[in-house]
C-alpha positions in Angstrom: 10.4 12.9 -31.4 6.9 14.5 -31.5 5.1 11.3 -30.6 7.3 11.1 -27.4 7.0 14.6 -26.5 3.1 14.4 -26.4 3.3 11.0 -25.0 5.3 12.7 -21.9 3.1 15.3 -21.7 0.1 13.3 -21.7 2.0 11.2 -18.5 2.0 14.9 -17.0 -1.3 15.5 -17.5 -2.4 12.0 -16.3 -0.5 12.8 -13.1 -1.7 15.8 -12.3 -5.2 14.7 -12.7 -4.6 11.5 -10.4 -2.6 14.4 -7.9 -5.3 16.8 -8.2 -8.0 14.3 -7.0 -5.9 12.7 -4.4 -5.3 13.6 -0.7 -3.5 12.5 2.6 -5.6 10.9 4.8 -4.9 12.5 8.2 -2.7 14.8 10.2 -2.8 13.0 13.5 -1.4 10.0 14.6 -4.7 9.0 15.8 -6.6 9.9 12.3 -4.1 7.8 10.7 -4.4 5.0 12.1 -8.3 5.1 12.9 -8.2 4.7 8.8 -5.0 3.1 7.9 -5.2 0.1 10.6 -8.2 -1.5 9.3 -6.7 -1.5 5.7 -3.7 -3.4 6.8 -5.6 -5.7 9.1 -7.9 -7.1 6.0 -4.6 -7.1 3.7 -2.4 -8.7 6.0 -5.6 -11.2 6.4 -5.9 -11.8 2.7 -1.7 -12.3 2.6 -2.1 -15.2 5.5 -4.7 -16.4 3.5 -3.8 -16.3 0.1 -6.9 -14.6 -0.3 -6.2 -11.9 -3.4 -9.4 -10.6 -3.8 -9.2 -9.6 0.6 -5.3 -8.8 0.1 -6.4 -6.2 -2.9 -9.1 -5.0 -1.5 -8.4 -1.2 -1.1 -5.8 -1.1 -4.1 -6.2 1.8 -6.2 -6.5 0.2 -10.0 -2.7 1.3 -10.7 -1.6 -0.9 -8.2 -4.5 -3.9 -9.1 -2.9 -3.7 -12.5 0.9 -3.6 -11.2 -0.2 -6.9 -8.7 -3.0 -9.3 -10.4 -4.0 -12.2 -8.9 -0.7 -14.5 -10.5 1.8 -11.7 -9.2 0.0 -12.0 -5.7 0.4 -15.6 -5.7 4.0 -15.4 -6.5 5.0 -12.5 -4.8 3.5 -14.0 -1.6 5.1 -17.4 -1.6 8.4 -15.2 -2.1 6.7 -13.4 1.0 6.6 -16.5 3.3 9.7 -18.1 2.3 11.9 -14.9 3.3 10.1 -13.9 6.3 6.7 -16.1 7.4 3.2 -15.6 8.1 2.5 -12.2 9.6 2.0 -12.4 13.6 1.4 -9.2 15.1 2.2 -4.6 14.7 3.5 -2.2 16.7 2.1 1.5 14.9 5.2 3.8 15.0 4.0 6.9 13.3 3.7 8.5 9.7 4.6 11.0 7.2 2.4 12.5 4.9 4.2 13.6 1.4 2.9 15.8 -1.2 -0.7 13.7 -1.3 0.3 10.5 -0.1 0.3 9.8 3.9 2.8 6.4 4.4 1.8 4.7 7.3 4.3 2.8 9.2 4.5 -0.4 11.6 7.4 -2.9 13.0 6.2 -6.3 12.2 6.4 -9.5 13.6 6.5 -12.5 11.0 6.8 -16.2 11.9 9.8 -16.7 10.1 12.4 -14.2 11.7 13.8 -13.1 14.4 14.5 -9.6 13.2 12.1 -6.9 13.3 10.3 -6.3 9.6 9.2 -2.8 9.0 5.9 -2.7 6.9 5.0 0.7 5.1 1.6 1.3 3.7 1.5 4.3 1.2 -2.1 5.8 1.0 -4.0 8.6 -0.3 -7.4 9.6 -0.2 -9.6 9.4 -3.8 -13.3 10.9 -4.1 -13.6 10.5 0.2 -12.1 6.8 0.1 -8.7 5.6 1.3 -7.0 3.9 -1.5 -3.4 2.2 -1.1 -1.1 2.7 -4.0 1.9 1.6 -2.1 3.3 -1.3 0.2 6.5 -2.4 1.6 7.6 -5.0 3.6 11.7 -4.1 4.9 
């Protein structure tokens, strides 16, 4: 029971440190996206591609761990199956929560019809944008 105590406490610790050091990255819609746009252009590149080193580019090392380079590879052919190559983005807006600002786009993919919304979760680390979070819906 001790073990797991510390071990949670320890997780709390970690997290406040990582919270501590991180930031949103703007307060404007412009600021936003002047930052967040040029990260989802070169990962959206690197998904087209099949380029993981270009998709993971701006991944905090959480994520880079969560998504190595065989993940990638699978998770994208899941990717292209359901939906397609990425085509084009219309920025809608964003929400910044606690430190993390989640940018948000509707998505146009070669294999749908339907509108796909794509949601980059970012934070600022040491005066870089990092992402730690990304959904396609």
């Amino acid at each position: 029971m001790t073990r797991k105590l510390a071990a949670v406490l320890v997780a709390v610790a970690f997290l406040g440190v990582v919270l501590a050091h991180a930031d949103i990255i703007g307060t404007t819609d412009q600021q936003v996206q002047a930052l967040a746009d040029p990260i989802l252009d070169n990962l959206l590149a690197g998904l087209n591609e099949g380029n993981y080193q270009k998709y993971s580019r701006d991944f905090d090392q959480t994520l880079k761990e969560s998504v190595p380079e065989a993940k990638f590879k699978q998770v994208r052919s899941q990717i292209l199956k359901k939906i397609g190559q990425y085509q084009s983005r219309k920025y809608l807006g964003f929400l910044n929560q606690n430190k993390f600002t989640v940018a948000l786009w509707k998505g146009k993919f070669s294999g749908t019809a339907s509108d796909i919304l794509i949601k980059l979760v970012t934070s600022k680390r040491q005066n870089k944008v990092v992402v730690v979070g990304l959904w396609f819906q």
